[in-house]
C-alpha positions as CSV (number, residue, x, y, z in Angstrom):
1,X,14.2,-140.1,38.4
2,X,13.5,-138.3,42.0
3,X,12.4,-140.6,44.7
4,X,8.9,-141.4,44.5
5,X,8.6,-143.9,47.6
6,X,6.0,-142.8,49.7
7,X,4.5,-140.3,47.4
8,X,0.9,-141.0,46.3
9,X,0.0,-139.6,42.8
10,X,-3.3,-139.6,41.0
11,X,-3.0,-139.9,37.4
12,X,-5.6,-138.8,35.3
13,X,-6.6,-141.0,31.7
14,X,-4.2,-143.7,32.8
15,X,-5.7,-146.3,30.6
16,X,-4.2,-146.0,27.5
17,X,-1.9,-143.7,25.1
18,X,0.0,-141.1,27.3
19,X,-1.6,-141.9,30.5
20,X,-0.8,-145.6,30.4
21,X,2.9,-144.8,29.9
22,X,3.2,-142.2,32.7
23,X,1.4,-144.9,35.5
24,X,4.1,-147.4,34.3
25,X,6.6,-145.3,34.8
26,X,5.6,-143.9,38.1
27,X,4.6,-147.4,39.0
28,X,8.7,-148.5,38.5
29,X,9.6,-145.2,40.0
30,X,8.2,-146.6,43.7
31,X,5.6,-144.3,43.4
32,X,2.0,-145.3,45.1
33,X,-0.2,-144.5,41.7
34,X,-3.5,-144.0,42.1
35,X,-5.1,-144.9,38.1
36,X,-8.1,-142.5,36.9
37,X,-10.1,-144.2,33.7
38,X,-13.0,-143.4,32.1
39,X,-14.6,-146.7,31.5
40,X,-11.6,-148.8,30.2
41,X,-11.0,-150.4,33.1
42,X,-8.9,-153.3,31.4
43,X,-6.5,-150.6,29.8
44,X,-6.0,-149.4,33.6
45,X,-5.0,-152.7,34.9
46,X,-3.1,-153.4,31.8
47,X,-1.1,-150.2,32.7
48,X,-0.5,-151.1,36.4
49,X,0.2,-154.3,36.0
50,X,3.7,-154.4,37.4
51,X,2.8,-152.4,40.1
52,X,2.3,-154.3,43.4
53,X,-1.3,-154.6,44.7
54,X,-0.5,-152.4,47.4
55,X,0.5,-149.7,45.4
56,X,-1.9,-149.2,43.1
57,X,-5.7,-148.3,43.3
58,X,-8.3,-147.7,40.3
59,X,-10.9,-145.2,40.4
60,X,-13.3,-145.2,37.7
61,X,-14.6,-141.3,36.7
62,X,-16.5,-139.6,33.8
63,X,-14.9,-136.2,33.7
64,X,-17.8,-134.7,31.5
65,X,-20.2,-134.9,34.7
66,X,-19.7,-132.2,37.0
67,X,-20.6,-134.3,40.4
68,X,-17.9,-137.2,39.6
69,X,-14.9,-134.7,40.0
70,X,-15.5,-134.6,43.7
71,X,-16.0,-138.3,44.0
72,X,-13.2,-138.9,42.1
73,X,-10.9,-136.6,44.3
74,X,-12.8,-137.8,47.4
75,X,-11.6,-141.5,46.3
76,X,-8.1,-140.6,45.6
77,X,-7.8,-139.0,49.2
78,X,-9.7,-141.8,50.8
79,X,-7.3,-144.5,49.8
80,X,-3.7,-143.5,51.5
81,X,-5.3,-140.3,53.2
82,X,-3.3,-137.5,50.8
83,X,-2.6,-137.0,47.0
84,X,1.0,-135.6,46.8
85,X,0.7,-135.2,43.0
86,X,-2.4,-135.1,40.0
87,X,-1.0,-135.4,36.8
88,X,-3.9,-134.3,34.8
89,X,-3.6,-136.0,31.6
90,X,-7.1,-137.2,30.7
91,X,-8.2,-135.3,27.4
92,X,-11.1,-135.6,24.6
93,X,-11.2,-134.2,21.5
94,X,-14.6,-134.8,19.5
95,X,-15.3,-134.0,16.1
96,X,-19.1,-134.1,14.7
97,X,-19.3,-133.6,10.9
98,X,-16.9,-130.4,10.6
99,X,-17.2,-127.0,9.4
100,X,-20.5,-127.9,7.7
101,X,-21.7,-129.2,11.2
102,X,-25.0,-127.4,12.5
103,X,-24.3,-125.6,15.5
104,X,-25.5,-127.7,17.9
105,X,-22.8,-129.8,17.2
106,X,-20.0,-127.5,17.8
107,X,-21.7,-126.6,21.0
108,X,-22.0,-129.8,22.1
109,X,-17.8,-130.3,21.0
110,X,-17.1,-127.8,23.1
111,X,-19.0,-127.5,26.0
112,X,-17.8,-131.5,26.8
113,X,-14.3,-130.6,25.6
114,X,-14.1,-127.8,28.2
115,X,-15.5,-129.8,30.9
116,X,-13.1,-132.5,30.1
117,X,-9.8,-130.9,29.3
118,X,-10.4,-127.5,31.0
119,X,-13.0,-127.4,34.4
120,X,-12.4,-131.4,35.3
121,X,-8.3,-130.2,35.9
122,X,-9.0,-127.0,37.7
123,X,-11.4,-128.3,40.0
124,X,-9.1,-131.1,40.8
């Protein structure tokens, strides 16, 4: 692995799955990780727990509201005054009753699924 010291990188959907695995590996890397969760803040701590105190910060963001992308990138800067890397790994993927689902629905699907896995990244 390259040398992470002194690099801080935000890691989006750290709490669980793919996310969870990345922080602990940047985590033993040296890496200063900053840990993105939707609400599961438990899964986020569980993921960094072998990271020093020091090293690690948690920032709690829905990525469906518009307004919490700033905050969220705001946060990540605030703590060590630069983000060297985003590893944009949070993700949704929603399902409402299937093919026979009114439209609405798929409307709904979609329009969080974009905000989420599409606009959330690019405007970070």
């Amino acid at each position: 692995m390259i040398d992470l010291n002194d690099k801080t990188i935000l890691v989006t959907g750290g709490s669980k799955g793919i996310g969870a695995e990345i922080v602990r590996a940047l985590g033993a890397g040296d890496a200063s990780v900053i840990v993105h969760y939707g609400s599961d803040r438990a899964g986020a701590e569980a993921a960094a727990a072998d990271i020093p105190a020091d090293r690690k910060h948690f920032v709690p963001a829905d990525l469906s509201d518009a307004s919490a992308v700033p905050a969220l990138w705001d946060a990540a800067v605030a703590w060590r005054g630069q983000v060297d890397v985003v590893v944009n790994n949070a993700a949704i993927m929603l399902w409402h009753g299937g093919m026979e689902a009114a439209d609405a629905a798929w409307d709904e699907v979609w329009s969080e699924t974009l905000k989420v896995n599409v606009l959330a990244p690019a405007k970070l």
